[in-house]
PyMOL Python script that loads the backbone (N, CA, C, O; Angstrom):
from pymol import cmd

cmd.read_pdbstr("""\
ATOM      1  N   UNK A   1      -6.174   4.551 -12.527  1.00  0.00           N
ATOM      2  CA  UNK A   1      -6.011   5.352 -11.349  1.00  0.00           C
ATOM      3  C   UNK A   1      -6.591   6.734 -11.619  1.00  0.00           C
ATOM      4  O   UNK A   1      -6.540   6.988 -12.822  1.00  0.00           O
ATOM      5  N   UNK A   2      -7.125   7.705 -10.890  1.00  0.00           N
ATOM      6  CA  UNK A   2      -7.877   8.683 -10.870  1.00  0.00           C
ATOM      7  C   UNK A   2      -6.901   9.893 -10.096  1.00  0.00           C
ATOM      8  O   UNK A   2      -6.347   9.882  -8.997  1.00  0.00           O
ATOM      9  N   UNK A   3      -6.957  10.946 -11.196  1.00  0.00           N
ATOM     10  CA  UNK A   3      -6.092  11.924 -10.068  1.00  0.00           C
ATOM     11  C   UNK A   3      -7.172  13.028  -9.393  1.00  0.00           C
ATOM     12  O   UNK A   3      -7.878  13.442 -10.312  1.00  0.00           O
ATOM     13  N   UNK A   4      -7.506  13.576  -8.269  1.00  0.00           N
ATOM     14  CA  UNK A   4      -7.954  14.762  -7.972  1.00  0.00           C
ATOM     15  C   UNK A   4      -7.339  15.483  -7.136  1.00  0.00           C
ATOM     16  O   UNK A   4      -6.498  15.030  -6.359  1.00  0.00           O
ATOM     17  N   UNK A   5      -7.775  17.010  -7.210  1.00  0.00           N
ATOM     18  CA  UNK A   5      -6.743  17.745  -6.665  1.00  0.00           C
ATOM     19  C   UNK A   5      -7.227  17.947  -5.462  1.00  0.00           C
ATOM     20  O   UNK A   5      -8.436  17.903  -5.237  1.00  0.00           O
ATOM     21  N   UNK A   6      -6.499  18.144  -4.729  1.00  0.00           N
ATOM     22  CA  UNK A   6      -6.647  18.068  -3.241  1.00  0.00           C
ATOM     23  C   UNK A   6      -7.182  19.198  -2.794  1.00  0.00           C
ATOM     24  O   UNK A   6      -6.773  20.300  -3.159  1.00  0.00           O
ATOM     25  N   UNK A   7      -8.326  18.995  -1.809  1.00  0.00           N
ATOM     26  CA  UNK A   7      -8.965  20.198  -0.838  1.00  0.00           C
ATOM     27  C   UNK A   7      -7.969  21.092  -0.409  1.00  0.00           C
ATOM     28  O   UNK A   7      -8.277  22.254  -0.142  1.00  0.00           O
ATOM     29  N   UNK A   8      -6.606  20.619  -0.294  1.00  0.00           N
ATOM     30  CA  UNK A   8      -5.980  21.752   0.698  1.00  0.00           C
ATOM     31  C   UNK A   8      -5.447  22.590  -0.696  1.00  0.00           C
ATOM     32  O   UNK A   8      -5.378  23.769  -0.348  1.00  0.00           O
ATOM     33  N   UNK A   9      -5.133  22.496  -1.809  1.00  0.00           N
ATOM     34  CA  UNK A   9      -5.059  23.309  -3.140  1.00  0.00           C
ATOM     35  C   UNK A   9      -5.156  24.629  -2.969  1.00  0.00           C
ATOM     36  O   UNK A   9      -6.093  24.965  -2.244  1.00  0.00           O
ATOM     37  N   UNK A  10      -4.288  25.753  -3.536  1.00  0.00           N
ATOM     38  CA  UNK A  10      -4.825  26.769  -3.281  1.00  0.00           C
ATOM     39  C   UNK A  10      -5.317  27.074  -5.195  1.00  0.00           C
ATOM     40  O   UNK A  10      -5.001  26.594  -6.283  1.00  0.00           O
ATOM     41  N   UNK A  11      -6.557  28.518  -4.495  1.00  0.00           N
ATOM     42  CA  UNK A  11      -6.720  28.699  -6.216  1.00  0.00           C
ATOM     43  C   UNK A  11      -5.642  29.714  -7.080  1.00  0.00           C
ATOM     44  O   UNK A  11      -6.180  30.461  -7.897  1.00  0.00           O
ATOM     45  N   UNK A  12      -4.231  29.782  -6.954  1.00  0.00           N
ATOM     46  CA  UNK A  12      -3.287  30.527  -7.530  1.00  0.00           C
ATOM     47  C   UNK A  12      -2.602  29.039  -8.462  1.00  0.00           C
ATOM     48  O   UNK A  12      -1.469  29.181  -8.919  1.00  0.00           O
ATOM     49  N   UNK A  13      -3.000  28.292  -8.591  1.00  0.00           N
ATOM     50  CA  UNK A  13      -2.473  27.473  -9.446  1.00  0.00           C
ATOM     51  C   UNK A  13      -1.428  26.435  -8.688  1.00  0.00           C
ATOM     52  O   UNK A  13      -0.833  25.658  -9.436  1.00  0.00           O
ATOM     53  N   UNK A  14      -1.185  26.363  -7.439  1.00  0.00           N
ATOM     54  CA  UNK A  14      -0.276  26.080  -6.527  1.00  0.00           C
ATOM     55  C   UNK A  14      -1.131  24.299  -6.339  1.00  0.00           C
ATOM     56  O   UNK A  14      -1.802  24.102  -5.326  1.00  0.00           O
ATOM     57  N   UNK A  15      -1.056  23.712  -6.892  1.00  0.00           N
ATOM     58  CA  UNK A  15      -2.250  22.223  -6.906  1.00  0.00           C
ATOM     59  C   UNK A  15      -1.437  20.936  -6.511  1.00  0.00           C
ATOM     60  O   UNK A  15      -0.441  20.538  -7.115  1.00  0.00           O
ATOM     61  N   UNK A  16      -2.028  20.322  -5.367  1.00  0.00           N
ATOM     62  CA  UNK A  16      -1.506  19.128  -5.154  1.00  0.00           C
ATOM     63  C   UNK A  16      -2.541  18.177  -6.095  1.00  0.00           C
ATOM     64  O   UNK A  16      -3.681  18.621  -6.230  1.00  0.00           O
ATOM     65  N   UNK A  17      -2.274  17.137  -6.629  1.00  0.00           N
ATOM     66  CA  UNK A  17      -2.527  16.495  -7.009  1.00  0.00           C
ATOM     67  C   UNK A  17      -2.553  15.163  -6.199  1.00  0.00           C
ATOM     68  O   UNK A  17      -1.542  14.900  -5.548  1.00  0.00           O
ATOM     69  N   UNK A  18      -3.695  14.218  -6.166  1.00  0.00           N
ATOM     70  CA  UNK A  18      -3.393  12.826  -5.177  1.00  0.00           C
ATOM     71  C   UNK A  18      -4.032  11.942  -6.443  1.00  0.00           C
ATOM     72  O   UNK A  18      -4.918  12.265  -7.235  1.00  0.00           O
ATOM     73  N   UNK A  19      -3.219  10.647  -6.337  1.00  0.00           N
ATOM     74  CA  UNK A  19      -3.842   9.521  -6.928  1.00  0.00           C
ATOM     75  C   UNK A  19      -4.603   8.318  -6.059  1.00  0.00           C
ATOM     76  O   UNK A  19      -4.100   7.751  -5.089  1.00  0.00           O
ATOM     77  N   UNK A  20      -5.533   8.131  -6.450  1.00  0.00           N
ATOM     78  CA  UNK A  20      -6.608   7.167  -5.440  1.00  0.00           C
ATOM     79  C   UNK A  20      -6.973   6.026  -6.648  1.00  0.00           C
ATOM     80  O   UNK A  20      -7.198   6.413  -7.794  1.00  0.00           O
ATOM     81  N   UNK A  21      -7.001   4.992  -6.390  1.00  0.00           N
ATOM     82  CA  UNK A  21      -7.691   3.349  -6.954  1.00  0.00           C
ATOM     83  C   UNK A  21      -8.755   3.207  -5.846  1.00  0.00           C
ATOM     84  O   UNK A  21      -8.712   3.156  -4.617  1.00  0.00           O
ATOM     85  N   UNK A  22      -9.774   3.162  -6.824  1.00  0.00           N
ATOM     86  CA  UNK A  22     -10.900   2.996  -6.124  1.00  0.00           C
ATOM     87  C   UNK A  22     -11.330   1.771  -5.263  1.00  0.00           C
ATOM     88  O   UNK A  22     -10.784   0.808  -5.801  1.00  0.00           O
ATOM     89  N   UNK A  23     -11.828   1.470  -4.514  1.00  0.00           N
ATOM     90  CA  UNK A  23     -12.180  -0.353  -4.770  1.00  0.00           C
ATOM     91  C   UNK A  23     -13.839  -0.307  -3.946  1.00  0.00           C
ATOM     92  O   UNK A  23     -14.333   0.387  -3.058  1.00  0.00           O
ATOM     93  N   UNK A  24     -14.202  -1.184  -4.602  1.00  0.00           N
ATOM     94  CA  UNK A  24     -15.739  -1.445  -3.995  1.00  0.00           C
ATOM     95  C   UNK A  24     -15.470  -2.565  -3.183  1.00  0.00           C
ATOM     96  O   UNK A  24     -14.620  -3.442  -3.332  1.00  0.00           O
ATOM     97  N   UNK A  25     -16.665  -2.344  -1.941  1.00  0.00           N
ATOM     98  CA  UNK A  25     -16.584  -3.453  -1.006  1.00  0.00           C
ATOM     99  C   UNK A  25     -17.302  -4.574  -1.598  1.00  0.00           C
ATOM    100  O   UNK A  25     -18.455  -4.433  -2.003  1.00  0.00           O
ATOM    101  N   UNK A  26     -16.410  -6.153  -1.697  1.00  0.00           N
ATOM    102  CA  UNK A  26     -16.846  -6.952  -2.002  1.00  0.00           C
ATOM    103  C   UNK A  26     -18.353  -7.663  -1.423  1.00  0.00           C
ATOM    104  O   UNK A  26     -18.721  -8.743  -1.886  1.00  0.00           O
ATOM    105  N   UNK A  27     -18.823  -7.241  -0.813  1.00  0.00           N
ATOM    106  CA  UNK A  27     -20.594  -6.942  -0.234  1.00  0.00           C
ATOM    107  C   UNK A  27     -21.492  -6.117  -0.430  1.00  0.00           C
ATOM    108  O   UNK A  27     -22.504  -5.957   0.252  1.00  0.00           O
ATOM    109  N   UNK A  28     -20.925  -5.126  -2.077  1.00  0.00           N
ATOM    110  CA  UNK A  28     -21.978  -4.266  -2.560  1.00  0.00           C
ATOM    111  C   UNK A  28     -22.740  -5.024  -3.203  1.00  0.00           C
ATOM    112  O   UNK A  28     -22.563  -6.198  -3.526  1.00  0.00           O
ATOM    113  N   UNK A  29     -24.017  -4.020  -3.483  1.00  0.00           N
ATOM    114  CA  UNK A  29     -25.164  -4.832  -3.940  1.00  0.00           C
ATOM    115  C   UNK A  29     -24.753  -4.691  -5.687  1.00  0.00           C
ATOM    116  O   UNK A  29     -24.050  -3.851  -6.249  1.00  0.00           O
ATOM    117  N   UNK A  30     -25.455  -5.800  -6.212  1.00  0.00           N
ATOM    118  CA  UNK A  30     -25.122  -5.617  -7.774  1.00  0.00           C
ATOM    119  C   UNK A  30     -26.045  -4.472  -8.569  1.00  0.00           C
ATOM    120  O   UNK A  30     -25.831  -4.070  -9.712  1.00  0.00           O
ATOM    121  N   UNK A  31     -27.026  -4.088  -7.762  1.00  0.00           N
ATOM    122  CA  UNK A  31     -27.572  -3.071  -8.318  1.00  0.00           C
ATOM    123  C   UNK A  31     -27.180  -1.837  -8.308  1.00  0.00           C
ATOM    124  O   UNK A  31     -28.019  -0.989  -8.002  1.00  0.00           O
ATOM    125  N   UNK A  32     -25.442  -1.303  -8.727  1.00  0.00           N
ATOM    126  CA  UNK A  32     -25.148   0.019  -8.481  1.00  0.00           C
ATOM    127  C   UNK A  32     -24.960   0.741  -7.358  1.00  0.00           C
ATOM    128  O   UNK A  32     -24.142   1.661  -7.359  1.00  0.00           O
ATOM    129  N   UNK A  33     -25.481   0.516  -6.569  1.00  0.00           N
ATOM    130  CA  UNK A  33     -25.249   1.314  -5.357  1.00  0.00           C
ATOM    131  C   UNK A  33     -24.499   0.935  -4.148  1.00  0.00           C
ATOM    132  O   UNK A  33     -24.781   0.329  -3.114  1.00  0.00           O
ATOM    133  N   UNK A  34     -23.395   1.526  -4.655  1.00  0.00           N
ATOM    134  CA  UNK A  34     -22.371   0.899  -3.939  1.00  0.00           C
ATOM    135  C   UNK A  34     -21.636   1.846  -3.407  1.00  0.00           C
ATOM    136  O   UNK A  34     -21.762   2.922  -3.992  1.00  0.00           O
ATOM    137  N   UNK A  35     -20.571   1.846  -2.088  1.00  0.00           N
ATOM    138  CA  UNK A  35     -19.453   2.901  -1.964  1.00  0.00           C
ATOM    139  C   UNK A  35     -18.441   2.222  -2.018  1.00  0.00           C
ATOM    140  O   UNK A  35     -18.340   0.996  -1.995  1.00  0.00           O
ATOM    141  N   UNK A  36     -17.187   3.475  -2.134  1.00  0.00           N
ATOM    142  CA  UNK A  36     -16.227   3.146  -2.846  1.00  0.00           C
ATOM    143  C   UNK A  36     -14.938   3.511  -1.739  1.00  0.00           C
ATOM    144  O   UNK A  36     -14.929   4.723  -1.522  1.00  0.00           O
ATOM    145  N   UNK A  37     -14.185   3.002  -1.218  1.00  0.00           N
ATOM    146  CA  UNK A  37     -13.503   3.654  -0.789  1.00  0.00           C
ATOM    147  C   UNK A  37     -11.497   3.512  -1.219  1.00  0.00           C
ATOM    148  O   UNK A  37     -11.221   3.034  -2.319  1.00  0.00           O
ATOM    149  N   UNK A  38     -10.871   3.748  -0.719  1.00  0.00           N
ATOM    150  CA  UNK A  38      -9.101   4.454  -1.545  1.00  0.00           C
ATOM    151  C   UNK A  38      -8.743   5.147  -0.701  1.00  0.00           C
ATOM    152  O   UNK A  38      -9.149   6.239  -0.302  1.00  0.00           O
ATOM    153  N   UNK A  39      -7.365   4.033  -0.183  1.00  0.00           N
ATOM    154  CA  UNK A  39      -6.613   4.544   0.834  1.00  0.00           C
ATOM    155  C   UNK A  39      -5.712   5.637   0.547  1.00  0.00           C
ATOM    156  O   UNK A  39      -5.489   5.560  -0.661  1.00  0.00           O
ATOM    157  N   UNK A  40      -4.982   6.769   1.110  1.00  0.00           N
ATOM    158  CA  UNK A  40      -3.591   7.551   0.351  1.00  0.00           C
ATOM    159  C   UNK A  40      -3.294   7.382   1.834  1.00  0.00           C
ATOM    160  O   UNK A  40      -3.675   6.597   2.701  1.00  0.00           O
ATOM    161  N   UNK A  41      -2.112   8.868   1.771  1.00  0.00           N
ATOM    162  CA  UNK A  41      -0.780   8.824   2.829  1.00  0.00           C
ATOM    163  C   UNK A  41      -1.698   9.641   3.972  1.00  0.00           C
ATOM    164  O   UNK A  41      -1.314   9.514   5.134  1.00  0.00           O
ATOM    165  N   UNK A  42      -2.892  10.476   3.727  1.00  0.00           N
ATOM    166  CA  UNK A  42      -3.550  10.915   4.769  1.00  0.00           C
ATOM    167  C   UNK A  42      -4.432  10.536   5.161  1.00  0.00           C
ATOM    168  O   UNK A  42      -4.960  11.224   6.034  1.00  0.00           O
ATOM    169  N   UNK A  43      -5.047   9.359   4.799  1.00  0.00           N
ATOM    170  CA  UNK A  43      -6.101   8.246   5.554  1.00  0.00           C
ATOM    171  C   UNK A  43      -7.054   7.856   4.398  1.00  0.00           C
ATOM    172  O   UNK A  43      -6.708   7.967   3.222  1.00  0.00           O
ATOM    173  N   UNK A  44      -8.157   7.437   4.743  1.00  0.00           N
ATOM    174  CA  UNK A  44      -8.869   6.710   3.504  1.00  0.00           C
ATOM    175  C   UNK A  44     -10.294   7.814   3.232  1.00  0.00           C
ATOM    176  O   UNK A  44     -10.940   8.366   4.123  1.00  0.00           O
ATOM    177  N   UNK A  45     -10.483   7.901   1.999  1.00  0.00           N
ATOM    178  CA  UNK A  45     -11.666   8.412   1.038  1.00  0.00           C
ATOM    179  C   UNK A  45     -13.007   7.448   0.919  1.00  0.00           C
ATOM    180  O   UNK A  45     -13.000   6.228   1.085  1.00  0.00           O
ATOM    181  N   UNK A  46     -13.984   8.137   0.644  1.00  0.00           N
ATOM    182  CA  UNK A  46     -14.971   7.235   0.647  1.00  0.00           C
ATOM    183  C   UNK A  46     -15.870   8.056  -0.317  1.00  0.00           C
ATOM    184  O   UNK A  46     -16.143   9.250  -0.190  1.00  0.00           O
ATOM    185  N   UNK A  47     -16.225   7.340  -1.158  1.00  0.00           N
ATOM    186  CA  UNK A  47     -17.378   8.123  -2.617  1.00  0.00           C
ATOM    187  C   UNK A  47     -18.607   7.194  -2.764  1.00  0.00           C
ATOM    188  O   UNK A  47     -18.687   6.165  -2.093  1.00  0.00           O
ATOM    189  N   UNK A  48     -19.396   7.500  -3.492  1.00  0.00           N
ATOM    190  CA  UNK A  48     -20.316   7.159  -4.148  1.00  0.00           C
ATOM    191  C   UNK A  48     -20.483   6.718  -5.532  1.00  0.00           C
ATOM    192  O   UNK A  48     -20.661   7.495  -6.471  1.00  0.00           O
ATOM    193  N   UNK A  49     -20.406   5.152  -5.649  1.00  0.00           N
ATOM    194  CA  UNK A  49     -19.588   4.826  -6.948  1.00  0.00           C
ATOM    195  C   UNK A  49     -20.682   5.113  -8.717  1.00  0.00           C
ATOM    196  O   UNK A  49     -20.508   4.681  -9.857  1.00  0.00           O
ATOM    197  N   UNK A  50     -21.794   6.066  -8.074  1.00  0.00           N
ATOM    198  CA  UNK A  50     -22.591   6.464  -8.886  1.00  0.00           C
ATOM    199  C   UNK A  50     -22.045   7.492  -9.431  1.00  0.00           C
ATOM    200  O   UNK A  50     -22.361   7.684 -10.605  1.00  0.00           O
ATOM    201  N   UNK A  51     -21.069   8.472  -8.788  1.00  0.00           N
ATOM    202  CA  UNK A  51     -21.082   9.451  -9.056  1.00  0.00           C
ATOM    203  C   UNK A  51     -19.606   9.793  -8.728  1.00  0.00           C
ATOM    204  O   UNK A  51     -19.252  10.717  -7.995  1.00  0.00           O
ATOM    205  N   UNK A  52     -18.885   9.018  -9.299  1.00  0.00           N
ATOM    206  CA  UNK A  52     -17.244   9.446  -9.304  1.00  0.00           C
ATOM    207  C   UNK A  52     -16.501  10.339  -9.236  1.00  0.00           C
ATOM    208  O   UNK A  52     -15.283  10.347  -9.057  1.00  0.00           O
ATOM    209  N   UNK A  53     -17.522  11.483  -9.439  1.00  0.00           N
ATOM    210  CA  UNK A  53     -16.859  13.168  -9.409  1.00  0.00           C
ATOM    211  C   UNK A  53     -17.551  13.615  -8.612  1.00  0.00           C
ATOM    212  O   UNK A  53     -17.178  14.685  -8.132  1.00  0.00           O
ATOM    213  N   UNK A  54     -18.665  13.103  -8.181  1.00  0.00           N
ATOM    214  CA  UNK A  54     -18.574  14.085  -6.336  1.00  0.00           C
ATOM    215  C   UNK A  54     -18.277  14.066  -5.491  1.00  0.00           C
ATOM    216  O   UNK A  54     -17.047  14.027  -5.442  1.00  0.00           O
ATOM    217  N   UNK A  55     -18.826  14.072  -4.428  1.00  0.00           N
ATOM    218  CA  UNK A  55     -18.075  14.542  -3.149  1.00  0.00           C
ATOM    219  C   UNK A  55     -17.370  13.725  -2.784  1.00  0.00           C
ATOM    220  O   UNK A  55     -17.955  12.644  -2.857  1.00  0.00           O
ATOM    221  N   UNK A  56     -16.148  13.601  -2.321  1.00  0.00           N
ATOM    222  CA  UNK A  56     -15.344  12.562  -1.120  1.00  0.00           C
ATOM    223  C   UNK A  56     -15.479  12.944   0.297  1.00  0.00           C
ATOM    224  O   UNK A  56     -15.370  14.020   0.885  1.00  0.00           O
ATOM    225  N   UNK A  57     -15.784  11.579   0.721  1.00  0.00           N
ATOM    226  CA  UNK A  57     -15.910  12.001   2.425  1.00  0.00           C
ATOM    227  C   UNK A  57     -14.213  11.798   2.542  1.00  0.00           C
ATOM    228  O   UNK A  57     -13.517  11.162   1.750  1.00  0.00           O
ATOM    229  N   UNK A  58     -13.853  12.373   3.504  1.00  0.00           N
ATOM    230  CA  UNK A  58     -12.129  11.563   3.926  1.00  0.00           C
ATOM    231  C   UNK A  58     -12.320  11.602   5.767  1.00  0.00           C
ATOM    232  O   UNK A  58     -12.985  12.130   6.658  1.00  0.00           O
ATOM    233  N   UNK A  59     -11.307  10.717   5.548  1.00  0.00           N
ATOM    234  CA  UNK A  59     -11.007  10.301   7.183  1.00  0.00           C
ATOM    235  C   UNK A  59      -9.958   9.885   7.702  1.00  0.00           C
ATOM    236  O   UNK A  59      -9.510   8.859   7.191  1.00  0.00           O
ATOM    237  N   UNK A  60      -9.184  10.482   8.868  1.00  0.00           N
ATOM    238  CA  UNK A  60      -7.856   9.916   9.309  1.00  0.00           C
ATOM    239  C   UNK A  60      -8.249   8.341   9.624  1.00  0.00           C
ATOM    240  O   UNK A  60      -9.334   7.961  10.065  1.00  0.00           O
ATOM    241  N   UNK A  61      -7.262   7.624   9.339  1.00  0.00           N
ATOM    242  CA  UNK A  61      -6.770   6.336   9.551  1.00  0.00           C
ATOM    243  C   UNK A  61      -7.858   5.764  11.064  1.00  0.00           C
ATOM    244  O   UNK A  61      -8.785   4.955  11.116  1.00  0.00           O
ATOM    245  N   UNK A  62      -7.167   6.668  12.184  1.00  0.00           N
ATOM    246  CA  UNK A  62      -7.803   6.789  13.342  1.00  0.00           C
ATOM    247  C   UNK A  62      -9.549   6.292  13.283  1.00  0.00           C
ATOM    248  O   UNK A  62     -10.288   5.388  13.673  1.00  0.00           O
ATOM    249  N   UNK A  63      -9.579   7.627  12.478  1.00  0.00           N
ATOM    250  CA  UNK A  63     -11.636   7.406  12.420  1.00  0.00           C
ATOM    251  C   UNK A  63     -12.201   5.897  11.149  1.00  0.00           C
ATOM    252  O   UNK A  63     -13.057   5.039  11.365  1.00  0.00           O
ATOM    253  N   UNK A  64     -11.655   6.013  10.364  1.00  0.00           N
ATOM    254  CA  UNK A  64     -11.584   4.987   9.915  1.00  0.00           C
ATOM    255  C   UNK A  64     -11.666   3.227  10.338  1.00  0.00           C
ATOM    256  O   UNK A  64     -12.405   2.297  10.016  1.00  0.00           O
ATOM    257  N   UNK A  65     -10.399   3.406  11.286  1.00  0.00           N
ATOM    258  CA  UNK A  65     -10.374   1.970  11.731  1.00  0.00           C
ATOM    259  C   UNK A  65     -11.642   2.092  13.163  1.00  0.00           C
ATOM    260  O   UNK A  65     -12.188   1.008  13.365  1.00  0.00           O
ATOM    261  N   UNK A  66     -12.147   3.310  14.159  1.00  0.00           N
ATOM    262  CA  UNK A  66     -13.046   3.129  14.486  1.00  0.00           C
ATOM    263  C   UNK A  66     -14.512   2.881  14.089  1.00  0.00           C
ATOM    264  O   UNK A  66     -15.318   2.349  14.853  1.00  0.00           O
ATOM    265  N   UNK A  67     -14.887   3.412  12.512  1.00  0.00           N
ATOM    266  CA  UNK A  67     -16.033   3.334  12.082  1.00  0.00           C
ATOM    267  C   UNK A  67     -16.107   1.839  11.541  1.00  0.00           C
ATOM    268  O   UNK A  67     -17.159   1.241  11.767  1.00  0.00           O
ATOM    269  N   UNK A  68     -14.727   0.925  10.593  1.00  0.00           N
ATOM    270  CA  UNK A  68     -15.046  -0.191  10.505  1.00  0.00           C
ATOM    271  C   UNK A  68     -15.080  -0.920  12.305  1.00  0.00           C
ATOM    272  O   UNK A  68     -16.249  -1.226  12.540  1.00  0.00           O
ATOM    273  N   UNK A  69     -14.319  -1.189  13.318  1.00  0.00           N
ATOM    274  CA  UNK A  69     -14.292  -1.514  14.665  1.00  0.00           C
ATOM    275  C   UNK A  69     -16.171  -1.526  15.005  1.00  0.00           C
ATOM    276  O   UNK A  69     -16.842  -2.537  15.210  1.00  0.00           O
ATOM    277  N   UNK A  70     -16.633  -0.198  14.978  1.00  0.00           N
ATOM    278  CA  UNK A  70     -18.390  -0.326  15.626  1.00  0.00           C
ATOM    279  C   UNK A  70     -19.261  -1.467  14.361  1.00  0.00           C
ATOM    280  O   UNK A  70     -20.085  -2.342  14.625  1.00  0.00           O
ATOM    281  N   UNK A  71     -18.733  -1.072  13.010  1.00  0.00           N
ATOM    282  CA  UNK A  71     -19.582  -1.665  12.122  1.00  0.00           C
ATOM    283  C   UNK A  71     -19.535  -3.544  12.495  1.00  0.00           C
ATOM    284  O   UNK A  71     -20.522  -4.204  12.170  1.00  0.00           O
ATOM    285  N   UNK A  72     -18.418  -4.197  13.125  1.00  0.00           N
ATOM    286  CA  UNK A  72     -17.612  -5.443  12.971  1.00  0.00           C
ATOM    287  C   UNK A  72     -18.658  -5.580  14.534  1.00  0.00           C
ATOM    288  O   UNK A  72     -19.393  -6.535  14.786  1.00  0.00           O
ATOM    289  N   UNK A  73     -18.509  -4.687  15.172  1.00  0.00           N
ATOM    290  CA  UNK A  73     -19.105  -4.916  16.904  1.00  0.00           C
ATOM    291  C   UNK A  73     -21.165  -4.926  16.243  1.00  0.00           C
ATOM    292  O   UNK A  73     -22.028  -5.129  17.097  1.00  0.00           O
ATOM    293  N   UNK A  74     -21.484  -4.746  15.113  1.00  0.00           N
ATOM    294  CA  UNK A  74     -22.706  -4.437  14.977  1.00  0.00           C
ATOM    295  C   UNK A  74     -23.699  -3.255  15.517  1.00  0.00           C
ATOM    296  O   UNK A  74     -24.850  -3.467  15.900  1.00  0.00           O
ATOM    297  N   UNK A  75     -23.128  -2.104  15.487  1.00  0.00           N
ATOM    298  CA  UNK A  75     -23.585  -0.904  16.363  1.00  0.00           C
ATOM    299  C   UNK A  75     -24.183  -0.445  15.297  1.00  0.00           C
ATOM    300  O   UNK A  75     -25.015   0.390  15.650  1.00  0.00           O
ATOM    301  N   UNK A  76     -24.159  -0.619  13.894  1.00  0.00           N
ATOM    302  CA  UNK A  76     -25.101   0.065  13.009  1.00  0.00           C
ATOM    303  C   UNK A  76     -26.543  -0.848  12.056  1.00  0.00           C
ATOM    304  O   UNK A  76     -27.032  -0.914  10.929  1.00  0.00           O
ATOM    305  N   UNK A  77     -26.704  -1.382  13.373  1.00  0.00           N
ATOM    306  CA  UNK A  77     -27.556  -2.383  12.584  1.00  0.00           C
ATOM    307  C   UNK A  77     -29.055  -2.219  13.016  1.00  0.00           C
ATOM    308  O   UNK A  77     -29.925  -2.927  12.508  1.00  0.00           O
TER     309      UNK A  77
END
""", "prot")
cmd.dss("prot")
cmd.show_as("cartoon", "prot")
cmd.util.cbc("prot")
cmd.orient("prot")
């Protein structure tokens, strides 16, 4: 499990900490390039499983279940 500290953190030492398990979508390609996404209590994360320490996208639950909903309807194809 992976801890990072949370965007809302302040810099006085005051640090939330969140734990995320990563998981790759079982339809990544085997060549590495894959995303990653890890649900918590404020909706789901999404990374770049190249690069484990950069950026996280995040998203309420809400946007989430609409972006998989268009992907399932084929709107990004």
């Amino acid at each position: 499990m992976n801890w990072r500290t949370s965007s809302w953190s302040t810099y006085n030492g005051n640090c939330v900490a969140v734990a995320a398990e990563w998981r790759k979508s079982s339809l990544s390609a085997g060549n590495g390039a894959c995303g990653e996404t890890a649900s918590c209590r404020c909706g789901v994360r999404v990374r770049d499983s190249k690069d484990p320490d950069g950026p996280v996208l995040a998203f309420s639950r809400a946007e989430w279940a609409g972006f998989t909903t268009a992907i399932k309807a084929g709107e990004f194809t």
